[in-house]
TORKE-105879 format. One record per residue (C-alpha): x, y, z; residue in three letters. Coordinates in nm, 3 decimals, padded with zeros to 5 digits, always signed. Layout:
+---------+---------+---------+-------+
!       X !       Y !       Z ! bavex !
+---------+---------+---------+-------+
!       X !       Y !       Z !   ala !
...
+---------+---------+---------+-------+
! end
This chain:
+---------+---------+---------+-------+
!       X !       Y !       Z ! bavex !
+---------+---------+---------+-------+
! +03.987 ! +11.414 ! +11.164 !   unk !
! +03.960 ! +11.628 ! +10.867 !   unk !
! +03.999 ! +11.397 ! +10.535 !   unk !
! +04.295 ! +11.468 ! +10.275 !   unk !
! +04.012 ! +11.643 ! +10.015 !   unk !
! +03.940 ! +11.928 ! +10.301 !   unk !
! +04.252 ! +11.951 ! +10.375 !   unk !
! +04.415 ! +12.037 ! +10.018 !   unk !
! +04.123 ! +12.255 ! +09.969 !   unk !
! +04.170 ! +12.417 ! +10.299 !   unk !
! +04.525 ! +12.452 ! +10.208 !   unk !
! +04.455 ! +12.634 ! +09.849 !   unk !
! +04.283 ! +12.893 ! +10.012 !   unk !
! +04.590 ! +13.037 ! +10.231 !   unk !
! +04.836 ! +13.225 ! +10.102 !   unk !
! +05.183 ! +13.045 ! +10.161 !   unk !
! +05.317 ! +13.342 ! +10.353 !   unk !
! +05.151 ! +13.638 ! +10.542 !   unk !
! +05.120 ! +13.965 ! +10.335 !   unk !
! +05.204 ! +13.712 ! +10.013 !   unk !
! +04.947 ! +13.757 ! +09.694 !   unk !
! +04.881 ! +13.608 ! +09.345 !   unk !
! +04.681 ! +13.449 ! +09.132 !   unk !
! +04.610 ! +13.022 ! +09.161 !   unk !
! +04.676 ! +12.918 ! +08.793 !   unk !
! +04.524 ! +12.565 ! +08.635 !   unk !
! +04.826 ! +12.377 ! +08.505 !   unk !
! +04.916 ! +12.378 ! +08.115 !   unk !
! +05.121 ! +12.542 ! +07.846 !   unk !
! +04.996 ! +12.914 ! +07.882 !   unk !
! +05.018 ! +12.860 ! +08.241 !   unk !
! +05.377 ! +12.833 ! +08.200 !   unk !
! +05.475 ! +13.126 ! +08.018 !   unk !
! +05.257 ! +13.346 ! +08.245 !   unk !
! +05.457 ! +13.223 ! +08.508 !   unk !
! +05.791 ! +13.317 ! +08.301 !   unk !
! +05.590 ! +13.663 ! +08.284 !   unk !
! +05.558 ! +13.693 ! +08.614 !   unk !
! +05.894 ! +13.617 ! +08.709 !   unk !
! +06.006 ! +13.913 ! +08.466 !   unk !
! +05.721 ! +14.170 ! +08.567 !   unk !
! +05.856 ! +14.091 ! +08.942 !   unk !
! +06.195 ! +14.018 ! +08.926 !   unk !
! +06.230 ! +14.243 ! +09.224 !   unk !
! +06.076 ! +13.960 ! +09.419 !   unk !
! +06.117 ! +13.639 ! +09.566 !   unk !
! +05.804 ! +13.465 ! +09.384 !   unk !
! +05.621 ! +13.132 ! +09.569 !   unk !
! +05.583 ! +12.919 ! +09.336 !   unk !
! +05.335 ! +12.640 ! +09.424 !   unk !
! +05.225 ! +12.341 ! +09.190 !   unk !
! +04.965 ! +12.145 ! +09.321 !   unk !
! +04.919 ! +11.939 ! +09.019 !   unk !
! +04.566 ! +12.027 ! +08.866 !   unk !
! +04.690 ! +12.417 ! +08.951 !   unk !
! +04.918 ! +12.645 ! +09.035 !   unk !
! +04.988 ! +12.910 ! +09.264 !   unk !
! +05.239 ! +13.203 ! +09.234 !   unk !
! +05.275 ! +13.437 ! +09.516 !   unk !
! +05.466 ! +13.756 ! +09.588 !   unk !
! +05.529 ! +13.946 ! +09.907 !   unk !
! +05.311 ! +14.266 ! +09.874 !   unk !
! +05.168 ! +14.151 ! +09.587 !   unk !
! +05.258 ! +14.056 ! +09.182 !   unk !
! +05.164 ! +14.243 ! +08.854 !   unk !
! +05.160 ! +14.080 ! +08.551 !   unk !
! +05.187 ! +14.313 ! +08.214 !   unk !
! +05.031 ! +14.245 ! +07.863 !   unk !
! +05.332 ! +14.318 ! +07.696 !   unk !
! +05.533 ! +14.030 ! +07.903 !   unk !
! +05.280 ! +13.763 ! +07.846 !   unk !
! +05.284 ! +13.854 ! +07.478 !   unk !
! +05.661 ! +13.820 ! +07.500 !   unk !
! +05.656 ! +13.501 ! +07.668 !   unk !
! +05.336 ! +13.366 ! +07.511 !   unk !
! +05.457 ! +13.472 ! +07.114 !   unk !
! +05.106 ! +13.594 ! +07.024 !   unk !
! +04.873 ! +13.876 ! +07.147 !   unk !
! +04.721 ! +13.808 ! +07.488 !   unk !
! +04.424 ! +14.021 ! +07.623 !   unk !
! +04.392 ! +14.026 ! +07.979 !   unk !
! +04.025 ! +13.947 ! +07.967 !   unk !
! +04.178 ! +13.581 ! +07.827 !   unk !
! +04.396 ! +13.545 ! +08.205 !   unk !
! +04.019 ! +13.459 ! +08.317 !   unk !
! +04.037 ! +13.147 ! +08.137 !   unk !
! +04.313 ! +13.021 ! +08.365 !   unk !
! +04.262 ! +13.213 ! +08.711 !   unk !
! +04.113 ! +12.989 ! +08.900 !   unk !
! +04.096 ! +13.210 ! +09.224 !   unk !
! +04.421 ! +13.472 ! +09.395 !   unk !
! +04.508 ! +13.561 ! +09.746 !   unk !
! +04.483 ! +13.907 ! +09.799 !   unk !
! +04.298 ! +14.220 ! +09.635 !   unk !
! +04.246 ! +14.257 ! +09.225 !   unk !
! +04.346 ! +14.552 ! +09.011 !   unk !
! +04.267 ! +14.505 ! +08.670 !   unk !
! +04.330 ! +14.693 ! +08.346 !   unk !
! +04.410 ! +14.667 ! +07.986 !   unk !
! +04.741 ! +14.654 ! +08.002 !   unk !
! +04.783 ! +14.494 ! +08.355 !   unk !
! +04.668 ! +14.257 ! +08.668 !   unk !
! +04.794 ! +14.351 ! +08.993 !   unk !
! +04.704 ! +14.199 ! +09.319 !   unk !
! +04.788 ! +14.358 ! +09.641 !   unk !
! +04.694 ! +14.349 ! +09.977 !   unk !
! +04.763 ! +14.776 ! +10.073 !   unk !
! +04.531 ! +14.996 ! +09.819 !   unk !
! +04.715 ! +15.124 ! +09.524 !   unk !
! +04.701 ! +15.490 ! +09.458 !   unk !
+---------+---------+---------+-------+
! end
């Protein structure tokens, strides 16, 4: 019998439904409003939102992007996207990153 540990860990690795991807967030202030971001940047989408206490996970069917410009917004200071590091603990899916965005995706993006 697998103990509870293995189990949660086990668990954080799966994506909470098939085709579903996203970044696993660790908990906290900044956490939150990139959540708020990502429910604007996908509001198109019915987001999974997962708390699991020390972290987060946020999952989208197909995939989520997350803008600079929202977490800016939501955040009330500049935000690189270098600094989303810092509180991506691990995703489900692929990773597209740029200056101005995170997307990640299971199909390749043209």
């Amino acid at each position: 019998m697998k103990n509870e540990a293995l189990k949660n860990a086990e668990a954080a690795v799966q994506p909470a439904a098939p085709l579903s991807a996203g970044p696993l967030l660790r908990s906290g202030e900044v956490t939150d409003a990139l959540i708020d971001a990502l429910k604007e940047d996908n509001a198109d989408k019915e987001l999974t939102i997962a708390d699991h206490g020390g972290y987060i996970r946020v999952e989208g069917p197909g995939g989520l992007v997350l803008n600079r410009s929202t977490a800016e917004s939501m955040l009330g200071r500049p935000f690189s996207m270098q600094e989303l590091e810092i509180y991506m603990t691990g995703f489900s899916g692929k990773i597209y990153t740029t200056t101005e965005s995170v997307r990640w995706f299971f199909k390749q993006i043209a």
